[in-house]
DRENDO-1510 file (C-alpha; in Angstrom, 1 decimal, always signed):
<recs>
REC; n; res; u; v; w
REC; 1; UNK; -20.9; -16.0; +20.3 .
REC; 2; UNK; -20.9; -13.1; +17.6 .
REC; 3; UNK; -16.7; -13.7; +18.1 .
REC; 4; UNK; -16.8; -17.6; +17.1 .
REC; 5; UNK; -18.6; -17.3; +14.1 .
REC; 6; UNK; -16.9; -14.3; +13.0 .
REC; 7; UNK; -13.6; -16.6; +13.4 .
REC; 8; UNK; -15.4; -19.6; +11.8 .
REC; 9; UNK; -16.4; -17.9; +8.9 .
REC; 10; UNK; -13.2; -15.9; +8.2 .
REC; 11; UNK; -11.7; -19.4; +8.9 .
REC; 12; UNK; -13.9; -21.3; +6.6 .
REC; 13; UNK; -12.9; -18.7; +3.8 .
REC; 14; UNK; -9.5; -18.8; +3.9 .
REC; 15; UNK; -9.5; -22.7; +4.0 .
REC; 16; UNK; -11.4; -22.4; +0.7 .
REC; 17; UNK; -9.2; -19.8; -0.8 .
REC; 18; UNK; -6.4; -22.1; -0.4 .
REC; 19; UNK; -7.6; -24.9; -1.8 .
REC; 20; UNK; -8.7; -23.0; -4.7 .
REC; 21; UNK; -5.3; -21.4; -5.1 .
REC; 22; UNK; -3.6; -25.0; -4.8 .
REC; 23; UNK; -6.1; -25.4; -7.6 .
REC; 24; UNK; -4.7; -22.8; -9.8 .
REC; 25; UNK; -2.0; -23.5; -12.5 .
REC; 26; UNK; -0.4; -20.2; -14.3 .
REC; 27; UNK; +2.0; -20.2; -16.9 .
REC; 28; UNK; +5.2; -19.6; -16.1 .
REC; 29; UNK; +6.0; -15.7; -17.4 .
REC; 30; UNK; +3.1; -15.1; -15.0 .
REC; 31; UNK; +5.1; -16.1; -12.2 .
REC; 32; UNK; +8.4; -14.4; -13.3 .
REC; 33; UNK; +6.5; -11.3; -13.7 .
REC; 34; UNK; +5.1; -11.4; -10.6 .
REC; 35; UNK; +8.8; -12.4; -8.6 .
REC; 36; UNK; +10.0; -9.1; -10.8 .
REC; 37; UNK; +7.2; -7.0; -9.1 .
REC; 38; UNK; +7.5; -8.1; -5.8 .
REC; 39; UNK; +11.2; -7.8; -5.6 .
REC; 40; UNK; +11.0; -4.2; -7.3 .
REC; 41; UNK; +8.5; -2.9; -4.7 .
REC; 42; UNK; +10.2; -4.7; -1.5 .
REC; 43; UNK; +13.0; -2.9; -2.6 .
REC; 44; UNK; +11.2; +0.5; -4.0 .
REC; 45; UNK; +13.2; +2.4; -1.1 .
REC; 46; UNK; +16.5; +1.5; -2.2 .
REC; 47; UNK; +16.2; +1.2; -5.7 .
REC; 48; UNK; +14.3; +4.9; -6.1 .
REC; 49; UNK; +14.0; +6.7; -2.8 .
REC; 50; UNK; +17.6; +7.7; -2.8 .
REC; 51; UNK; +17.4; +8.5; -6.3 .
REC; 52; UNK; +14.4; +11.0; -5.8 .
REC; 53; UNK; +15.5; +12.6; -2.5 .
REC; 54; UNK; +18.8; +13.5; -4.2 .
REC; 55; UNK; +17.3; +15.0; -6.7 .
REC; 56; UNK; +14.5; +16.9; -4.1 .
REC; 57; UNK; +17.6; +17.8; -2.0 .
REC; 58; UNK; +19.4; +19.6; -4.4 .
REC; 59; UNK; +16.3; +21.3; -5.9 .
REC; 60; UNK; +15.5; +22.5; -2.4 .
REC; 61; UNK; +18.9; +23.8; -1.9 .
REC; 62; UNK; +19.6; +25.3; -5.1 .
REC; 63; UNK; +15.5; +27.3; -4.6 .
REC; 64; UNK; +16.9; +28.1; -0.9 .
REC; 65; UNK; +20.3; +29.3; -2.2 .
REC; 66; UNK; +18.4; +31.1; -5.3 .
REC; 67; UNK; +15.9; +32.9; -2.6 .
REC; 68; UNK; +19.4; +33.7; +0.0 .
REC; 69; UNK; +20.9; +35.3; -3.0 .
REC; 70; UNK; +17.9; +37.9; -4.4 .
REC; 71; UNK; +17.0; +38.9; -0.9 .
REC; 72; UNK; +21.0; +39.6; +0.1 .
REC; 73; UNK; +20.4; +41.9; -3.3 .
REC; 74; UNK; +17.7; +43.4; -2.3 .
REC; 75; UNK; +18.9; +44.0; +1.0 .
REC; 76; UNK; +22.2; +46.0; +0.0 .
REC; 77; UNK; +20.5; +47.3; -3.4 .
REC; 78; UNK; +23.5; +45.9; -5.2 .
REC; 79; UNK; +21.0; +43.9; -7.8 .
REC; 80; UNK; +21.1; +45.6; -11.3 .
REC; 81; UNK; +18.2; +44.9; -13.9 .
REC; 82; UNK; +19.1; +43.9; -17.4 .
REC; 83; UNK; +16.7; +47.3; -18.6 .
REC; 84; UNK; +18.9; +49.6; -16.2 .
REC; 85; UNK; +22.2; +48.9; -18.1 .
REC; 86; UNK; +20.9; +49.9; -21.6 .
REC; 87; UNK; +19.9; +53.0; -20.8 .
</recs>
């Protein structure tokens, strides 16, 4: 029983939320704005995902090549210090 009117009330709310919407008149900016939004974030993936994991790739492989590099240096003890060659 608890089912039915659960249905029937969620039921009853939407039926008035339409009608209410049908009701509503906005102007039309309002409703190119809102076809600009929903066409920017159905398309968020495409239009900035790429952008951003370019641009985390090639962070995280320049860090990985940076990291590669010192400990190779450290390793053979090749690394000089900018203080060392004045001296």
């Amino acid at each position: 029983m608890r089912v039915w009117l659960a249905c029937f009330v969620v039921l009853f709310a939407l039926a008035q939320l339409f009608d209410w919407v049908q009701e509503l008149q906005l102007p039309l900016p309002i409703y190119i704005l809102g076809g600009a939004f929903l066409a920017v974030a159905s398309n968020y993936d495409k239009l900035f995902g790429t952008y951003f994991s370019d641009v985390t790739d090639a962070s995280m492989e320049a860090s990985v090549e940076q990291v590669q590099l010192g400990s190779q240096g450290e390793a053979t003890g090749s690394m000089i210090s900018p203080a060392s060659e004045d001296k």
